[in-house]
N, C-alpha and C positions, 0 to 999 in steps of 0.2 A: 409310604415312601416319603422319606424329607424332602423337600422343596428346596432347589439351590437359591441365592441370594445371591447376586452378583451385588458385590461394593468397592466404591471408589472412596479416598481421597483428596482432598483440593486444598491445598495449603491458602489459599486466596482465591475471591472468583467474585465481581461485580454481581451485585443483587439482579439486575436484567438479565445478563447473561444465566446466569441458573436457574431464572423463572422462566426463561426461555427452553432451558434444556430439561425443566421437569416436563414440561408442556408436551415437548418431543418425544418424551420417553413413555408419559402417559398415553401416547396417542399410540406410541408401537405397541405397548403390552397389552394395548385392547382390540389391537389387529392381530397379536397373538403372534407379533416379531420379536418379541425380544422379552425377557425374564423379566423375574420382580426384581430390585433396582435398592441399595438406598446409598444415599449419594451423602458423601460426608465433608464437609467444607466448613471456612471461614469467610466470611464478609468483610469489605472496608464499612466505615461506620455508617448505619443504614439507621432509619425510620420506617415501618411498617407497617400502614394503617388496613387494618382488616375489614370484614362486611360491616360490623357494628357502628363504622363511621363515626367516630364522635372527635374530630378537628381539634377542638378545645384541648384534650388532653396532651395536644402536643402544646409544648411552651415556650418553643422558640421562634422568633418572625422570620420570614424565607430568609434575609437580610444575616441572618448569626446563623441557619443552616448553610449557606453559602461561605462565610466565616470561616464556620468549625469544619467543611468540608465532610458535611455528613447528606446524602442522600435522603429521598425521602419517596416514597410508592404509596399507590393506592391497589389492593391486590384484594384476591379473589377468597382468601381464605377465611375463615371465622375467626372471630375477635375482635380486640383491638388494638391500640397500638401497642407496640413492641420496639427494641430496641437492637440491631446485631450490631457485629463490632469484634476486632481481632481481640483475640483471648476469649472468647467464645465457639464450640463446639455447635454447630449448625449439625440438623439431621434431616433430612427428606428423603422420608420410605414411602416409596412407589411399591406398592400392592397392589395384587389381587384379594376384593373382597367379595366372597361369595360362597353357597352354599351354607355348611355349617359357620364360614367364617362371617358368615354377611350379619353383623355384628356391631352398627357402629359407635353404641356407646362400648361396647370390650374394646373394641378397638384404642380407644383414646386411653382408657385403664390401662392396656399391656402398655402404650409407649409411655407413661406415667411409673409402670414398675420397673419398665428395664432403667430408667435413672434410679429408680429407689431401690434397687438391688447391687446397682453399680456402688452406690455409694455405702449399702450395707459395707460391701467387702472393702472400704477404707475404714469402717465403725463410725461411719455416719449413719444417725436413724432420721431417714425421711420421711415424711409421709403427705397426703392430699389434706385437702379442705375439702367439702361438702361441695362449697359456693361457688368455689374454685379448678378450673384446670389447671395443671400444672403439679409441679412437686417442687414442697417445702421441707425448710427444716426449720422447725418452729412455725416463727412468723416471717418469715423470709423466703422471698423465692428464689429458690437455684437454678431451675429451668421452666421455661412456659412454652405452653403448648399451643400449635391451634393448626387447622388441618382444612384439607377439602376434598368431600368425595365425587370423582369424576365418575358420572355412570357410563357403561358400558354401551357401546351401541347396537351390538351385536347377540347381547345376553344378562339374565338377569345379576348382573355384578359391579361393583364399582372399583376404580382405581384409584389411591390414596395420593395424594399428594401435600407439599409444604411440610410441617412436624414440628421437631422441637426445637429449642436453644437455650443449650447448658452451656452456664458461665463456669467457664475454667478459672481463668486469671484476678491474682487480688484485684481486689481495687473498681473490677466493671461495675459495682454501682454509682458509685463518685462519678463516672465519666458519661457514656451515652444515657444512662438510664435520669441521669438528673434532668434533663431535659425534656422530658416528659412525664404522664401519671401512668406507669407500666398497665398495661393491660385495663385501665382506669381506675386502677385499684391504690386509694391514696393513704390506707391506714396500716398500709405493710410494705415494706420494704426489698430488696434484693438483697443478696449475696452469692459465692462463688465454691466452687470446690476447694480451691486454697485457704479462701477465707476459713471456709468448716474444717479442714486438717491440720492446716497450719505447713502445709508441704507446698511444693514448687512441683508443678506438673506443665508440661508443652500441652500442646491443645493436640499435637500429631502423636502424644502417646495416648491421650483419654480416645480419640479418635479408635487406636488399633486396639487399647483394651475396653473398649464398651462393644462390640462386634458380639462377642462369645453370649454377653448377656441379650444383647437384640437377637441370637440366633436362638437362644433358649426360649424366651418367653415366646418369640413368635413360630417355632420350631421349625428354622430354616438351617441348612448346612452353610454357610459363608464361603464365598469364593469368591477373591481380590483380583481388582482390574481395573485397569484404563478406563475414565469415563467414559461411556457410552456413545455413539456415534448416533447422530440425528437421525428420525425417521424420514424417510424417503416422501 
């Protein structure tokens, strides 16, 4: 039997505020309150340095973060730094991983080929690097990945949390990402979904047509709603 996905949504939503509400969410699904979850939103201009720590790569002093009105976290996820920011497609699927699924290098692959199938059907050919998480095209990254699996307390399984950010909108590497060494990766570059088509897309349509392909590769039924309400 397919597994429903509840997904939401968020035309905007403060980076605390939705590291808050994964937290929430992960804690219901491993009391076994509330579905697997993937929550789809935009950021105002955020900094987000991951377990790898390495400071240096970011290149702005607090003094021009404060400026440019860009945010900046130190989080729980793997990686390094990263950059969000509107015109960016945020993704955070909250899973159950276990049993056959308890998997977590396939894990990072499926969320790796749901962009790379998404962008198949624009006749964009994307693909991974070896060295690398994330999906490129070429030498350019269009979305980066990085993830953290919450274990279960209750049983032998984990909850996924954090995920992707695929760049919609011309132009986002010029903007947040100059600011820092992406992911510490300084001999490649970014780019966008727009950039690779040469089209104009809202971030609230890539949002409703990437769904079909996350329901595919991870073989959930999708069913749209309200974000989720705090665990108790």
């Amino acid at each position: 039997m397919t597994k429903a996905l509840h997904v939401s949504y968020t035309p905007m939503m403060g980076y605390d505020a939705a590291w808050d509400l994964q937290k929430s969410i992960v804690k219901s699904i491993d009391l076994g309150e509330q579905q697997d979850t993937l929550l789809l939103l935009q950021h105002p201009p955020t900094y987000t340095i991951g377990s790898q720590r390495h400071p240096e790569h970011l290149l702005l002093s607090k003094e021009e973060l404060e400026e440019k009105g860009i945010g900046l976290f130190e989080i729980d996820r793997g990686g390094d730094i990263t950059y969000h920011g509107p015109g960016q497609l945020v993704g955070y699927p909250l899973l159950v991983l276990e049993g056959e699924g308890l998997d977590l290098h396939a894990y990072l692959r499926n969320l790796e080929q749901v962009i790379i199938n998404y962008l198949k059907h624009y006749g964009i050919e994307a693909g991974r690097k070896p060295e690398y998480t994330g999906v490129w095209v070429g030498d350019v990254k269009v979305c980066a990945i990085g993830v953290k699996f919450n274990k279960c307390r209750s049983r032998r399984a984990f909850v996924t949390s954090h995920g992707f950010a695929f760049n919609i909108k011309a132009g986002i590497g010029q903007q947040g990402f100059a600011g820092i060494i992406p992911c510490g990766i300084q001999e490649y570059g970014v780019t966008s979904l727009e950039d690779c088509t040469g089209r104009t897309f809202s971030v609230e349509q890539v949002a409703e047509e990437i769904v079909p392909f996350f329901a595919e590769v991870f073989k959930f039924e999708a069913v749209p709603g309200p974000i989720p309400g705090p665990a108790r």
